[in-house]
MITITI-872531 format. One record per atom (N, C-alpha, C): residue in three letters; x, y negated, z negated. Coordinates in steps of 0.2 Angstrom, whole numbers, plus 2048, in hexadecimal, padded with zeros to 3 digits. Layout:
ALAXYZ...
This chain:
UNK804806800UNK800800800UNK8057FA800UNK8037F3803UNK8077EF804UNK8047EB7FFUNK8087E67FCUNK8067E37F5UNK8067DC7FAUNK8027D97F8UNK7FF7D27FAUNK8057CD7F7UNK8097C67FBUNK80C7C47FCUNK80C7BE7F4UNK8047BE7F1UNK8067BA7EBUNK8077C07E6UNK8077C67E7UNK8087CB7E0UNK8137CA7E1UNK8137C87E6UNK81B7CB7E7UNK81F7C37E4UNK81A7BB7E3UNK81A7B67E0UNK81B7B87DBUNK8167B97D5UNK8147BB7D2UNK81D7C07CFUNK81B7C67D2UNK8237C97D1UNK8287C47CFUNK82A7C17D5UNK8307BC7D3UNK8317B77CDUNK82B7B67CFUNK8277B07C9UNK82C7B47C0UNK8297B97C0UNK82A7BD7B9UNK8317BC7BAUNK8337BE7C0UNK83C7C17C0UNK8407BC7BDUNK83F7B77C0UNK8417B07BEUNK8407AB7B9UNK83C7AE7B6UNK8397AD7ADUNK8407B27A9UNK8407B67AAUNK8447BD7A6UNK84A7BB7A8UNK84C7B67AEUNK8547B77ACUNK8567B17A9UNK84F7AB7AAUNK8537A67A4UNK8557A779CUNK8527AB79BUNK8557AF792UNK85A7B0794UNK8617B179CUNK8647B479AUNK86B7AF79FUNK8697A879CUNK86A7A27A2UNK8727A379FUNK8797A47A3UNK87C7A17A1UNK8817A979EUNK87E7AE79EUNK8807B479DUNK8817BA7A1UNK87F7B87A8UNK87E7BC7AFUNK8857BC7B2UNK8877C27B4UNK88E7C27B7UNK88D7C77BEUNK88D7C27C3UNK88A7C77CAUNK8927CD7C9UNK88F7D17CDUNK8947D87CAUNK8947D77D5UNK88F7D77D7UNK88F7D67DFUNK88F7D27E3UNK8947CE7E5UNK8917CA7E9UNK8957C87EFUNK8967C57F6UNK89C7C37FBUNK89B7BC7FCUNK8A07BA7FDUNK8A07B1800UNK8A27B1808UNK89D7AE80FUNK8A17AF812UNK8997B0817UNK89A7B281EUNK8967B4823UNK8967BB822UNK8907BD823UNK88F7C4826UNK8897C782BUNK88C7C5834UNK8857C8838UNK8827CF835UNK8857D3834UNK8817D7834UNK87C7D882EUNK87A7D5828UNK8767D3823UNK8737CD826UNK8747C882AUNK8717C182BUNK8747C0825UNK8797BE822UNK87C7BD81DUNK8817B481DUNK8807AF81BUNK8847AC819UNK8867A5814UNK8897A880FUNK88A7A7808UNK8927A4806UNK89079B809UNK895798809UNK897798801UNK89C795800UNK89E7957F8UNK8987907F4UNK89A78A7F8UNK8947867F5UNK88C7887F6UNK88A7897F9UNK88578D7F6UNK8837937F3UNK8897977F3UNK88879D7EDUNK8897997E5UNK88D7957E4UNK88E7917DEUNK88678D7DCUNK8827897E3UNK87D7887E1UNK87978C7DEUNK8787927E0UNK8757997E1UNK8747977D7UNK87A79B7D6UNK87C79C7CEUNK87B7977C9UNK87D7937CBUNK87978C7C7UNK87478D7C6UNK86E78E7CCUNK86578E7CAUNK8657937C7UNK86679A7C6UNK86679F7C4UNK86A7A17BDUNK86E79B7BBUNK87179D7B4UNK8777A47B4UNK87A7A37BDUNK87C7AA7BEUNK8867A77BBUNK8887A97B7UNK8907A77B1UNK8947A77B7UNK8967AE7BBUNK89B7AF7C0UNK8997B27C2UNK89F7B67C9UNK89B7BC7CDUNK8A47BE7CFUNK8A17C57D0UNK8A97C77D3UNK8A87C87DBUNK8AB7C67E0UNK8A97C77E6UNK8B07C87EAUNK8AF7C97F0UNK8B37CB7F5UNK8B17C57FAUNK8B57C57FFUNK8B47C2805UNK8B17C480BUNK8AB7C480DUNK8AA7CA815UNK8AE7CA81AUNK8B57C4819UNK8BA7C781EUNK8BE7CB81CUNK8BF7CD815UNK8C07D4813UNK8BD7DB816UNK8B97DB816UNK8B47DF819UNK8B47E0820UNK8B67DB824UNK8B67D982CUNK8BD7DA82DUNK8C07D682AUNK8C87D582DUNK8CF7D882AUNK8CC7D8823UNK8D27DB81EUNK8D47D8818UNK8D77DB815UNK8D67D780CUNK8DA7D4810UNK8DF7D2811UNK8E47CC811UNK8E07C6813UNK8DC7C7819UNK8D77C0819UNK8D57BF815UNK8D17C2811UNK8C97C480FUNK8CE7C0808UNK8D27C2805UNK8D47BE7FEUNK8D67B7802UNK8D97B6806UNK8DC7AF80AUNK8D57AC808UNK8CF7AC80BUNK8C97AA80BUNK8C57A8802UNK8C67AE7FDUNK8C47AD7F6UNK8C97A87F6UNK8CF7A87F5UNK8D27A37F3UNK8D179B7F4UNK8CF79D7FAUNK8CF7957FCUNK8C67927FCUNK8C479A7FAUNK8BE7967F6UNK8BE7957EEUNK8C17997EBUNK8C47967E4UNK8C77907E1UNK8C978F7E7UNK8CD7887E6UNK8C97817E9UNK8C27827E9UNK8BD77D7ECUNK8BB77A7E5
C-alpha cells in the first residue's frame, strides 16, 4: 500500500522533533564531500556544513568521491582542501 504524501510529512515532521533532543551530539559516521553522477549526488563542503548546522549534526567522518572515482591520493587532496575552508 502506498502511504499518502502528508503521512510521509508527518514521518519527518516526528523525525526532526527526536533529533533536536539530540542537537549537538550527532556524529555522521557516513557521509562524502564532492559530486557523484551516479547517485545525482552533489555535496559541496559548504553545503554539507549548512546541512549540519540545521540538524545539530557535531562532525561527520567522510571521504571524497574522487576517492572513489579517482584514487585516495585525489580523493584526500580534495578533503583537505575542503578542511582548510
Amino acid at each position: 500500500m502506498l502511504r499518502k504524501q502528508s503521512d510521509l510529512g508527518d514521518r519527518v515532521t516526528q523525525a526532526l522533533t527526536k533529533l533536536r533532543g539530540f542537537r549537538g551530539r550527532i556524529l555522521d559516521a557516513h557521509a562524502h564531500i564532492g559530486s557523484d553522477h551516479r547517485f545525482l549526488m552533489k555535496a559541496e563542503p559548504e553545503r554539507v556544513l549548512e546541512v549540519y548546522e540545521r540538524y545539530g549534526i557535531r562532525a561527520g567522518l567522510f571521504p571524497s568521491t574522487l576517492s572513489l572515482l579517482c584514487g585516495t591520493g585525489e580523493g584526500n587532496c580534495h578533503v583537505l582542501e575542503a578542511a582548510r575552508r
